[in-house]
C-alpha positions in Angstrom: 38.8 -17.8 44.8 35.7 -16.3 44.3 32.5 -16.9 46.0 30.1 -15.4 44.4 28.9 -16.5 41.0 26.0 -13.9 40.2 24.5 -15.7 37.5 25.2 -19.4 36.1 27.0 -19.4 32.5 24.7 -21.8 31.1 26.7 -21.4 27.6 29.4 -22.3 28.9 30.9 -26.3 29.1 29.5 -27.7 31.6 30.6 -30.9 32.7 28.2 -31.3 35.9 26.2 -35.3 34.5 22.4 -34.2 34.9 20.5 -36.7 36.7 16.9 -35.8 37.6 14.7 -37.9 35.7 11.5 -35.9 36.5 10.3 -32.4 34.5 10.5 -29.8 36.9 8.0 -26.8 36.9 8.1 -23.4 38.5 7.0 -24.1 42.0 4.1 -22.7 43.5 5.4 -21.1 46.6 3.4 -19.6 49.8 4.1 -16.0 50.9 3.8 -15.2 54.7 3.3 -11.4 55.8 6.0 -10.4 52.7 8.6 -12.6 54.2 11.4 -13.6 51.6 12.1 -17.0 53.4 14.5 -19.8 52.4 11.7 -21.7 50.6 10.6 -18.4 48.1 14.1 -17.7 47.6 14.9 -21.4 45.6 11.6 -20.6 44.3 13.0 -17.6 41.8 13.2 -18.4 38.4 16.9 -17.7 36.7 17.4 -16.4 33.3 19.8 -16.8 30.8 21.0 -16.6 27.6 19.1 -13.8 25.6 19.8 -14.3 22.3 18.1 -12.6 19.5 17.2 -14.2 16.3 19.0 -12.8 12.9 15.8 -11.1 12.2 15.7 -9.4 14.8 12.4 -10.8 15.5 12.4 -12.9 18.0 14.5 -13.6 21.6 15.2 -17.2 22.8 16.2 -17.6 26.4 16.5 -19.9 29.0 14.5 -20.5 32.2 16.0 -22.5 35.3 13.9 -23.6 38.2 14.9 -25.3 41.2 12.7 -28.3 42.8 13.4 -28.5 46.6 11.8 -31.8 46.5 13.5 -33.4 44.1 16.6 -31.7 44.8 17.8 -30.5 41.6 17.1 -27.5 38.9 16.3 -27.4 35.3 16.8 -25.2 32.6 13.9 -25.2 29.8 14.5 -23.0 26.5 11.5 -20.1 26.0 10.9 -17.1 23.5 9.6 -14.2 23.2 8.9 -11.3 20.5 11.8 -9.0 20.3 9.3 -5.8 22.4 8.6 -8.8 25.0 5.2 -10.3 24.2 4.0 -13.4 23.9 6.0 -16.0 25.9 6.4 -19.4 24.6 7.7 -22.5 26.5 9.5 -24.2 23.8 10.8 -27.1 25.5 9.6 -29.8 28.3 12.3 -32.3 29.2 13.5 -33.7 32.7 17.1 -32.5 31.5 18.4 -28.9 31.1 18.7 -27.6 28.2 21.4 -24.6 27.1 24.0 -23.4 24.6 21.2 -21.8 22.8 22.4 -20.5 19.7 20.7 -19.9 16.1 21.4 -21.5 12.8 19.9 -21.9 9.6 19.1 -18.4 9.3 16.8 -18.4 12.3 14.6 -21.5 11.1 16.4 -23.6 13.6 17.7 -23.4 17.3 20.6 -25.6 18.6 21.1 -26.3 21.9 22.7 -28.9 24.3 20.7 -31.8 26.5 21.0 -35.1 27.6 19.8 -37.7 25.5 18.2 -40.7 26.9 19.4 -43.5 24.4 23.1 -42.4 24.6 23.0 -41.1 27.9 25.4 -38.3 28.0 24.9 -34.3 26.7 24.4 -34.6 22.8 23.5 -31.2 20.5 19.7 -30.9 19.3 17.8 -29.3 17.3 14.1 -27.6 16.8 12.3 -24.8 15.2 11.3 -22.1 16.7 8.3 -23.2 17.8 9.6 -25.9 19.6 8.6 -28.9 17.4 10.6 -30.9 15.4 13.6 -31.9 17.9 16.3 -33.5 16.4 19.7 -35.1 18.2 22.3 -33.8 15.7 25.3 -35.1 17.5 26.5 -39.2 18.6 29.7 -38.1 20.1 31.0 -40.6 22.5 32.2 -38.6 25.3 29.7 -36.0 24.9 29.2 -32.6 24.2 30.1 -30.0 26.6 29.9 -26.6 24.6 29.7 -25.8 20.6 29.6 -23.4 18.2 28.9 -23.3 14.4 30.7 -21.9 12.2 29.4 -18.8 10.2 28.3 -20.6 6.9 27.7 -23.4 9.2 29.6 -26.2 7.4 31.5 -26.7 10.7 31.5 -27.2 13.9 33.5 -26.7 17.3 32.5 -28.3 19.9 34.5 -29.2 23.6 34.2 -33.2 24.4 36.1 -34.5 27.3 39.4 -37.2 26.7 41.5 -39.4 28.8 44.4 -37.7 30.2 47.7 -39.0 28.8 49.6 -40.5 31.7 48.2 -43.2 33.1 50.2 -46.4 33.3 47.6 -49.6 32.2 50.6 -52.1 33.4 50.6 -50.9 37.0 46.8 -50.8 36.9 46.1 -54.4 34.8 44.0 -57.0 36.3 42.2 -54.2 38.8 39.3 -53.6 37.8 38.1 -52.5 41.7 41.4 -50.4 42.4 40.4 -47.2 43.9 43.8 -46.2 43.9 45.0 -42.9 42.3 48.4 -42.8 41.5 49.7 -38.8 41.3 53.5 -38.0 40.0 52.9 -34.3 39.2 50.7 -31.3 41.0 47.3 -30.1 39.8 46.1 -33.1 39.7 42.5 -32.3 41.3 41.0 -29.1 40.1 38.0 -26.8 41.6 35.9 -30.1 42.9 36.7 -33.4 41.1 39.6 -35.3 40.4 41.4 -34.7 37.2 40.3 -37.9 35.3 39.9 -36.3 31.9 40.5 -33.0 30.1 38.4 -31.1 27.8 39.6 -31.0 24.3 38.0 -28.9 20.8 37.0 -31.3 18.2 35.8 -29.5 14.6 33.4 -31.7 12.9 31.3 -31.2 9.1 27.7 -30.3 9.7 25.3 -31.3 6.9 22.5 -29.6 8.0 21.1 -32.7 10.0 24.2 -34.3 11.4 27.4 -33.9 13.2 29.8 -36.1 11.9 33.8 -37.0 10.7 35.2 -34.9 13.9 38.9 -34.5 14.3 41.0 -33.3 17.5 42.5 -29.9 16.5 44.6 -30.6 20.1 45.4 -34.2 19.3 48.4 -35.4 21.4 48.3 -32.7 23.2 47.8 -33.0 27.2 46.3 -29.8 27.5 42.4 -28.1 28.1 40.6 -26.3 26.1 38.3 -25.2 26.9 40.1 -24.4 30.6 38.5 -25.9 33.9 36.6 -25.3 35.5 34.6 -22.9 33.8 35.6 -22.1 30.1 33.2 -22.7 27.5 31.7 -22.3 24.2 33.1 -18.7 24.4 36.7 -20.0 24.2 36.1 -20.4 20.5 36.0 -17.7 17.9 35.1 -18.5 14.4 36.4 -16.1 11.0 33.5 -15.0 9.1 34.5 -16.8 5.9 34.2 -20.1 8.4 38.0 -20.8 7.3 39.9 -20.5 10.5 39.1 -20.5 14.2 40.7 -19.1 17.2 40.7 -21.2 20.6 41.9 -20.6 24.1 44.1 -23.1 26.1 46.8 -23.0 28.7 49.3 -24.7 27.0 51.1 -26.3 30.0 50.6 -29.2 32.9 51.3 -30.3 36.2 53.4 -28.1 38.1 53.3 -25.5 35.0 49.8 -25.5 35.0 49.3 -25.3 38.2 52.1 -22.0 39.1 50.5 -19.8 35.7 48.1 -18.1 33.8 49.8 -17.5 30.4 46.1 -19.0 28.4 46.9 -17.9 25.1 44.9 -17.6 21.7 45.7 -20.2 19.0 44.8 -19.8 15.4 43.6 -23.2 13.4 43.5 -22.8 10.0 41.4 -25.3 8.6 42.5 -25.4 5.3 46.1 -26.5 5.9 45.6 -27.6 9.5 47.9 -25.1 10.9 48.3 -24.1 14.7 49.9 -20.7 15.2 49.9 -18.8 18.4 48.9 -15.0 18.2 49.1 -14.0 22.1 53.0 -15.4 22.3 54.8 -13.5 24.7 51.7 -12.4 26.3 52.6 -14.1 30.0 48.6 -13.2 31.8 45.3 -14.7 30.7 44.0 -13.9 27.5 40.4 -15.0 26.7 37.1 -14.5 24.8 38.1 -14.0 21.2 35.5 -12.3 19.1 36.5 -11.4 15.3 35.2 -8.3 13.9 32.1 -8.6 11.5 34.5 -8.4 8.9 37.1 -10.5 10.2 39.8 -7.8 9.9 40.4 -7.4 13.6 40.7 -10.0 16.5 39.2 -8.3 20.2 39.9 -10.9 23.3 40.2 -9.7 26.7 43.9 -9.8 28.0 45.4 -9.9 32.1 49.5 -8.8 31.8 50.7 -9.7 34.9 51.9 -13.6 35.0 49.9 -15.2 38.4 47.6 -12.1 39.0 44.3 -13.4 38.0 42.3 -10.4 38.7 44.9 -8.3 36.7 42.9 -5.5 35.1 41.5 -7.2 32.0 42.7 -4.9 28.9 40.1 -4.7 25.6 42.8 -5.8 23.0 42.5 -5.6 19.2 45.1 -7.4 16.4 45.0 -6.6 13.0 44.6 -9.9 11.5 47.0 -9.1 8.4 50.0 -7.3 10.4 49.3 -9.1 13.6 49.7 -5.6 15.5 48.2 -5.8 18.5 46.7 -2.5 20.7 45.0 -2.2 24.1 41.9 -0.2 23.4 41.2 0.2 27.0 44.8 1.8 28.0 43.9 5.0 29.3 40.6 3.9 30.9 41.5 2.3 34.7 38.4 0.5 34.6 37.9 -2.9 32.7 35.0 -4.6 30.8 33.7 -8.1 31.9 32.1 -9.1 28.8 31.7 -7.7 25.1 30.6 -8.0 21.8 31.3 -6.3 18.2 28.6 -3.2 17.1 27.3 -5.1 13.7 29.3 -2.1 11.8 32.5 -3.4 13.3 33.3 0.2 14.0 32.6 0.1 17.9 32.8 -2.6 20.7 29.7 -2.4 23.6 30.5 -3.9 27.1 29.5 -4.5 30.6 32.0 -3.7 33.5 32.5 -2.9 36.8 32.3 0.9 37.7 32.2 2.3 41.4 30.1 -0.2 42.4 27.8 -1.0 39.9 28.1 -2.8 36.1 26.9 -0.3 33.3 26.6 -0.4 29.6 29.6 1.4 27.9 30.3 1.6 24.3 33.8 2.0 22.5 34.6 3.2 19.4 37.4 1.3 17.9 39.3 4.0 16.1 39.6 6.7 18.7 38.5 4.3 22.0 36.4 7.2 23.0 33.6 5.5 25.5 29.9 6.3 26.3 27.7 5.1 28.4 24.7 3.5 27.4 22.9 2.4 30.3 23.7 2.7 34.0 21.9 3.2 37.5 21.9 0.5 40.5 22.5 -2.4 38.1 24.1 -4.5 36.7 23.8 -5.3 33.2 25.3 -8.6 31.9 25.1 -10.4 28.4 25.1 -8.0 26.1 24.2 -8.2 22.3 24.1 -5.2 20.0 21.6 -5.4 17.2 21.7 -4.2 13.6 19.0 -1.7 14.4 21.1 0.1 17.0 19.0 -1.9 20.0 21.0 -3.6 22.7 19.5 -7.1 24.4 21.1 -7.8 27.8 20.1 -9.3 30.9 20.6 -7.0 34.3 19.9 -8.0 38.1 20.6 -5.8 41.6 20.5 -7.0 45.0 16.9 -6.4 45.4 15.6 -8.8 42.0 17.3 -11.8 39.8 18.0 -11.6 36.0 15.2 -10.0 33.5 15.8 -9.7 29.8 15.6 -6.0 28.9 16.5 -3.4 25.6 18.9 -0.6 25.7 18.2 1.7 22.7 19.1 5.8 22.6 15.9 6.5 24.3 16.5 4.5 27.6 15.9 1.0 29.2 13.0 -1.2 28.4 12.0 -3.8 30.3 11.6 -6.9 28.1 10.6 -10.0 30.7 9.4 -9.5 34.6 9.8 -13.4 35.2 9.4 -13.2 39.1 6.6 -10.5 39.1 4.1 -12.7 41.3 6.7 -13.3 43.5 8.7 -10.0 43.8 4.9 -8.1 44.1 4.2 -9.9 47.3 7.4 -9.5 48.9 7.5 -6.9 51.5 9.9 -3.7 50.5 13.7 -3.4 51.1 15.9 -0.3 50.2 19.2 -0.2 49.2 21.5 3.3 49.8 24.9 3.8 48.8 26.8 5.6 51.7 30.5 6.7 51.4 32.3 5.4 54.6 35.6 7.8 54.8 39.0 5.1 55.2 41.8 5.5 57.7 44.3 6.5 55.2 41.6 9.0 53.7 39.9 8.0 51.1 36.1 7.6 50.6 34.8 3.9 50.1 31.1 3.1 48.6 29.5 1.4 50.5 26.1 -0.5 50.4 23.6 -0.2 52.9 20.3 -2.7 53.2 17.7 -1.6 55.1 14.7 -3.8 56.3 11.3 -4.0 55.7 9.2 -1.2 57.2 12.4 0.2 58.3 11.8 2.8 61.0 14.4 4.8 61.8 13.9 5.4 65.4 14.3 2.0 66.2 17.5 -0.2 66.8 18.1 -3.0 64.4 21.1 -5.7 64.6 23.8 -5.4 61.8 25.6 -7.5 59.3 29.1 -6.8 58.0 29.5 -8.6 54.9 33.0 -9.7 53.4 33.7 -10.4 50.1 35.1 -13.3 48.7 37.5 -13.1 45.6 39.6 -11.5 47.2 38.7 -9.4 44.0 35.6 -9.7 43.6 33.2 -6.8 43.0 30.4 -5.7 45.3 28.3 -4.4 42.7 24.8 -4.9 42.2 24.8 -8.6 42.4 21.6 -11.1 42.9 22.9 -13.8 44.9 21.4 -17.2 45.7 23.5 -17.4 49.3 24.6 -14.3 49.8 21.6 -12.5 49.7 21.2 -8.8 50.7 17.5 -8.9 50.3 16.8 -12.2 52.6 19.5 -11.0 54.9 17.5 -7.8 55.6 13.9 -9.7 55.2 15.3 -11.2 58.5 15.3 -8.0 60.3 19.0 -6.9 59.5 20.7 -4.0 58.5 23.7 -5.0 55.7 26.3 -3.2 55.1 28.5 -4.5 52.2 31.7 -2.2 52.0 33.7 -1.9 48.3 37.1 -2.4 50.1 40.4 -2.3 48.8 41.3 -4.9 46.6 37.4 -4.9 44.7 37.4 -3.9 41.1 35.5 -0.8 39.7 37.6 2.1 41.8 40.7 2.1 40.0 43.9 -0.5 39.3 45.5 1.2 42.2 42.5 0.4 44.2 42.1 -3.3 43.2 45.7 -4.2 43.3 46.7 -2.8 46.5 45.6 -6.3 48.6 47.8 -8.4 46.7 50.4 -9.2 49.4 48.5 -7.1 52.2 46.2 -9.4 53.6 46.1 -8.1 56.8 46.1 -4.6 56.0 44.2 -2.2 54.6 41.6 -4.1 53.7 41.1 -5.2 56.9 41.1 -1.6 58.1 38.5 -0.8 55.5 36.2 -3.5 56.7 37.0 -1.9 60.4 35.6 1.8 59.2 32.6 0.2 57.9 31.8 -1.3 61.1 32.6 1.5 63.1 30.3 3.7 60.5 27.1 1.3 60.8 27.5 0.7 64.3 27.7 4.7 65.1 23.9 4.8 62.9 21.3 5.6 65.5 19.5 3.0 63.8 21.7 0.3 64.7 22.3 -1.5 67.9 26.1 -1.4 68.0 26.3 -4.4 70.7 24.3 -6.7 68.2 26.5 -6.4 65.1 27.7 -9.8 62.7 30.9 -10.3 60.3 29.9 -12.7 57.6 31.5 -13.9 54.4 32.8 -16.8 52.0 36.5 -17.6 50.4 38.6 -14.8 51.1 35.1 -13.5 52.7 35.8 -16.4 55.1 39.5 -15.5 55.8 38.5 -11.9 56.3 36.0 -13.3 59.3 38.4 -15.3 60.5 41.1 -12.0 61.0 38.7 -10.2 62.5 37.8 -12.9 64.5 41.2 -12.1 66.2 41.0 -8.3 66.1 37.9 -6.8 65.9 37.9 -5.9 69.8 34.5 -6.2 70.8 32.7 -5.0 68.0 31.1 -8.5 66.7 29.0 -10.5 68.4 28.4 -13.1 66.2 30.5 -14.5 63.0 30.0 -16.6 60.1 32.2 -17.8 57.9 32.2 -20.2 54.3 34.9 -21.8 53.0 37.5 -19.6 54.2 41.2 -19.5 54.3 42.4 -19.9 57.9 45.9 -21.2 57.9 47.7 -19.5 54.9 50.5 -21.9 55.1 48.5 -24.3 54.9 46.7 -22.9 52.3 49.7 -22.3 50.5 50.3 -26.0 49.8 46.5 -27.2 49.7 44.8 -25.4 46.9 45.1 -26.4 43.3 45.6 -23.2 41.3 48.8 -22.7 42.9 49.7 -19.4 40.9 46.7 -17.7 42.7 48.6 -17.9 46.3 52.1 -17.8 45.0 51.1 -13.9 43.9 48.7 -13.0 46.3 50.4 -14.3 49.3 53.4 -13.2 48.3 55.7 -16.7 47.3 56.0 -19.8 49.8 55.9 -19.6 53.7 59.9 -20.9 53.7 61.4 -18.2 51.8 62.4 -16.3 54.7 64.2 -13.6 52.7 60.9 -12.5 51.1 59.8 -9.3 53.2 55.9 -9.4 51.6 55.2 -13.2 52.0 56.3 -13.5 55.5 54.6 -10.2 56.5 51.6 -12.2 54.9 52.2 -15.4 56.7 52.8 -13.1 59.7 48.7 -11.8 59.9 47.5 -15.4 59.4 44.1 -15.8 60.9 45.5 -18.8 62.8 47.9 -17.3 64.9 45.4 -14.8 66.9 42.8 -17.6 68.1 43.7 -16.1 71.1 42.0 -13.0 70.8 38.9 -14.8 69.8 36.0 -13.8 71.7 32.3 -13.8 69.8 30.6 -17.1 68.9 31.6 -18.4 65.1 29.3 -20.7 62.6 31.5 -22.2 60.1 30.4 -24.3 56.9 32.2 -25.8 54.5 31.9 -28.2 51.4 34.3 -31.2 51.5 34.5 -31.2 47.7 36.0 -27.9 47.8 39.2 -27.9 46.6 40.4 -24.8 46.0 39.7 -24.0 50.1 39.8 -27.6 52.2 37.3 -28.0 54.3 39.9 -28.9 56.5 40.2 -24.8 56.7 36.6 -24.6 58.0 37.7 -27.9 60.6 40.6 -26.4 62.2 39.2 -23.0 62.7 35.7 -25.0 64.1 38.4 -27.0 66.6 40.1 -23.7 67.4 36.7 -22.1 68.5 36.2 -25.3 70.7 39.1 -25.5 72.0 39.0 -22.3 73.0 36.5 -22.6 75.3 33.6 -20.5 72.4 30.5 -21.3 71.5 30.8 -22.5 68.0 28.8 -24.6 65.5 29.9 -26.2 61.6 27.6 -27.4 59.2 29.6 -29.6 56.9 28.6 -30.7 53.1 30.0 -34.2 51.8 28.8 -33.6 48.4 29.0 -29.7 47.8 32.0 -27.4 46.7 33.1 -24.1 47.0 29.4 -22.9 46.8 26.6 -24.6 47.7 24.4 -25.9 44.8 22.2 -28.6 45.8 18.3 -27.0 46.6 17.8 -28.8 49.9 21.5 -28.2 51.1 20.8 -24.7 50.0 17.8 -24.6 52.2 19.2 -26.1 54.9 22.1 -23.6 55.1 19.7 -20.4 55.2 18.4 -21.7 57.8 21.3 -22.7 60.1 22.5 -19.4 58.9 19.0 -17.5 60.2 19.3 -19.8 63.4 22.7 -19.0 64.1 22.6 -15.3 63.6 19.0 -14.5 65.5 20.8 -16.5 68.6 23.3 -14.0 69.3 21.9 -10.8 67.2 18.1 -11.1 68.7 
């Protein structure tokens, strides 16, 4: 459900088919009085994947740009020296390029691209300089994520297959059909039509090609890696290259589509041996990293069966006894990504933490945690070194991803990609206020403050929801819902941490399951009533706005804020929960949340949850709404966005929907992006200025 994805996981499998056929540059973008405008916003360039070489030399990385002329991005692979200096573009192609990983030793970097001739995503090759590029893979399906294995005889790699229950006799002799025949539940997923599943393939590598691959899953109708967005970190090779571990979700249909028991699998590639090690284990479990000495397994575990945004545990196995142990047990917060200290003896992570994403470190025997690096961040990709140095990648509201170090004496800056940009852009500040709760507590808050913000003036407001619904309101850099363009505009933002966000506590994040309605809502109430009491705020000229379960919260408080918004805007957002109930596709997601189905009338939390559906109070509707939605959205219909949009109208408001025939649950495309700022802008500044 969530709406916010902070930074694009180019290393993961990706099944999106390329299809500019032009190079595209960084784009030279005009700057207007320090005005962060729609235009200079697409113009950031994105980093990802800092990897360092095994050296320790060198950092590879890559670098996405976005062409609002030809309507499309692309992702070129750069280095750099491990302190930062000298820059080198190593590739120029009119397809993105990602997966970065190094091999031979550090004479060689793979990667994924299309390739021309065969006309799907293949795995290169090139030195470190760039030259010598090499297509190391024919596979006929494609490539969608990889990795080597340790002495790199071996390969896994994800390549799409048919699914396994078409029948050809129904479908024989037409060729122009467009018919889909469904018999069983989940059979769309996130924003396409489930025509094929991912399956791991492990193939001999001979230095130079990629060859003799064999279906570890064959038979099987089941994904790995899991849509939509699993990827090359569903894999998880042993050090001595002789077994691998691999995530999947064992189950279809109406099984798949009710749970989240993913479980590890062990393939021993000797005997060709499947084994489960997370059996039992009912929540997601993902990431598997083994230990430098392949004596312990560390994956990232959910307990609770249907509760995906469960606290995520740090577990460790002992790969000989097969004990298992969450490191993380008496620490209620919960990392979001990790990686083994090269002395195996401690794990460093990145998670959520009142607010924010810090650096922690944990020491395997004892779990005792430090923090490494923290302040209004948040860190993301991290990679311990040998040397004790730490390469991650960390944003905030106010600046996109930059590569930086993390060593005992502090932070280091490593890149400052969008320096020309960011240095002409006038100033915004960010304060964290504590907003007090109705039941007591203290919420953190975020406050954005405009340019040449003077307090003794009056400034409209914007309330922003989260999606998720438990999705954090850290630090995040956001290509739609962005802080800093929001306040370029003349805005004040206030993004509240309310319940149900990760960061504050299990008690905190779980306490919306089931409670829709509720506290939440409440929570979102204080904040208003906090910014709109600010003498710098005009209290008559304040805006709800949010995406997903962002979207439903604007739609409830479309029917019980009592005066206090004059404007709303809301993305993809739930506004019939029955309907809802029976429309998405990963059906375990409403079945906990809501509560169970709308017709179970003996179920006291679901029909107190169907009760507070936004639909039922279009009666109190008062303030003007902009809807927008993506009609290749599946996991929230745009039908959601339609019926509230016909609500508004119907009831006699001012409304206006801006609808996207070719965009999903976000919106991707450079020109659509564009165009929604702008509606957005419009919108707001009719009924705000």
């Amino acid at each position: 459900m969530s709406s916010v994805l902070v930074t694009a996981a180019v290393c993961s499998c990706s099944h999106e088919k390329p299809s500019q056929d032009v190079i595209i540059e960084a784009p030279e973008v005009e700057i207007v009085d320090g005005m962060l405008t729609p235009e200079v916003l697409e113009a950031f360039g994105r980093v990802g994947e800092a990897i360092p070489s095994p050296d320790g030399k060198t950092i590879i990385f890559t670098l996405t740009y976005e062409s609002i002329e030809q309507n499309s991005g692309n992702s070129e692979i750069y280095s750099m020296n491990i302190d930062g200096s000298d820059i080198k573009r190593l590739s120029t192609t009119s397809s993105s390029e990602g997966n970065l990983r190094w091999i031979d030793n550090g004479s060689r970097i793979a990667f994924l691209c299309k390739d021309g001739e065969l006309g799907n995503v293949q795995i290169f090759a090139c030195a470190p300089d760039g030259s010598q590029r090499t297509r190391l893979s024919s596979v006929e399906n494609g490539v969608e994520c990889f990795e080597f294995s340790p002495d790199q005889t071996k390969i896994v790699f994800g390549s799409p297959i048919k699914p396994f229950d078409k029948d050809s006799a129904l479908f024989a002799g037409l060729p122009n059909t467009t018919g889909r025949l469904v018999n069983d539940l989940m059979y769309k997923h996130w924003d396409e039509w489930v025509s094929e599943i991912p399956h791991p393939f492990v193939a001999d590598f001979n230095g130079n090609v990629v060859q003799n691959p064999v279906d570890i899953m064959k038979g099987e109708p089941f994904e790995c890696p899991m849509r939509p967005f699993g990827g090359a970190e569903s894999f998880a090779w042993s050090p001595d290259s002789k077994k691998l571990v691999y995530v999947s979700r064992k189950l279809k249909g109406a099984d798949y589509a009710f749970s989240t028991d993913s479980n590890l699998y062990l393939y021993d590639l000797e005997d060709n041996s499947t084994q489960c090690l997370t059996e039992g284990m009912l929540g997601y479990d993902t990431d598997p990293i083994f230990s430098p000495d392949g004596s312990t397994l560390a994956w990232l575990s959910m307990e609770t069966p249907k509760y995906e945004s469960d606290k995520k545990r740090l577990m460790l196995m002992d790969m000989k006894t097969r004990t298992k142990r969450d490191l993380t047990e008496k620490w209620d917060y919960w990392p979001e990504g990790f990686a083994w200290a090269p002395d195996g003896k401690s794990i460093v992570f990145n998670g959520y933490y009142e607010g924010t994403m810090p650096v922690f470190r944990i020491n395997t025997s004892d779990a005792h945690i430090d923090t490494l690096a923290d302040g209004m961040w948040d860190y993301v990709g991290v990679k311990p070194m040998a040397d004790g140095r730490i390469i991650a990648m960390r944003h905030n509201m106010l600046r996109p991803n930059d590569i930086i170090e993390i060593t005992s004496g502090g932070v280091k800056e490593l890149t400052d990609i969008n320096h020309d940009i960011l240095d002409r852009l006038a100033d915004v500040k960010v304060e964290k206020r504590l907003v007090p709760t109705t039941d007591g507590k203290q919420m953190t808050c975020w406050v954005v403050l405009p340019p040449n913000f003077d307090e003794k003036k009056q400034y409209p407001a914007i309330v922003y929801c989260q999606g998720g619904p438990q999705q954090a309101v850290s630090q995040f850099w956001s290509y739609r819902w962005n802080f800093r363009i929001m306040a370029a505009n003349g805005y004040v933002v206030i993004a509240p941490n309310r319940r149900g966000l990760p960061g504050f506590g299990t008690e905190w994040n779980r306490q919306i399951s089931g409670d829709y309605g509720g506290q939440n809502m409440r929570d979102y109430l204080s904040a208003t009533d906090y910014i709109a009491s600010q003498p710098f705020v005009n209290a008559k000229k304040i805006a709800a706005i949010g995406a997903s379960y962002g979207g439903f919260s604007v739609y409830w408080l479309a029917g019980h804020h009592e005066g206090r918004f004059a404007a709303l805007v809301a993305h993809a957002g739930i506004f019939n929960i029955e309907a809802q109930y029976l429309e998405t596709e990963e059906m375990w997601f409403a079945d906990f949340d809501l509560g169970g189905p709308y017709w179970d009338k003996s179920n006291a939390v679901a029909q107190r949850t169907y009760a507070t559906s936004p639909h039922r109070f279009v009666n109190n509707w008062t303030s003007p709404i902009l809807v927008t939605v993506g009609e290749l959205d599946y996991r929230i219909l745009a039908s959601q966005g339609m019926m509230a949009f016909n609500a508004a109208k119907m009831h006699g408001l001012e409304a206006e929907m801006l609808v996207f025939p070719d965009e999903n649950h976000w919106i991707l495309k450079p020109q659509n992006a564009v165009l929604w700022q702008r509606v957005f802008f419009n919108f707001l500044d009719k009924y705000l200025k």
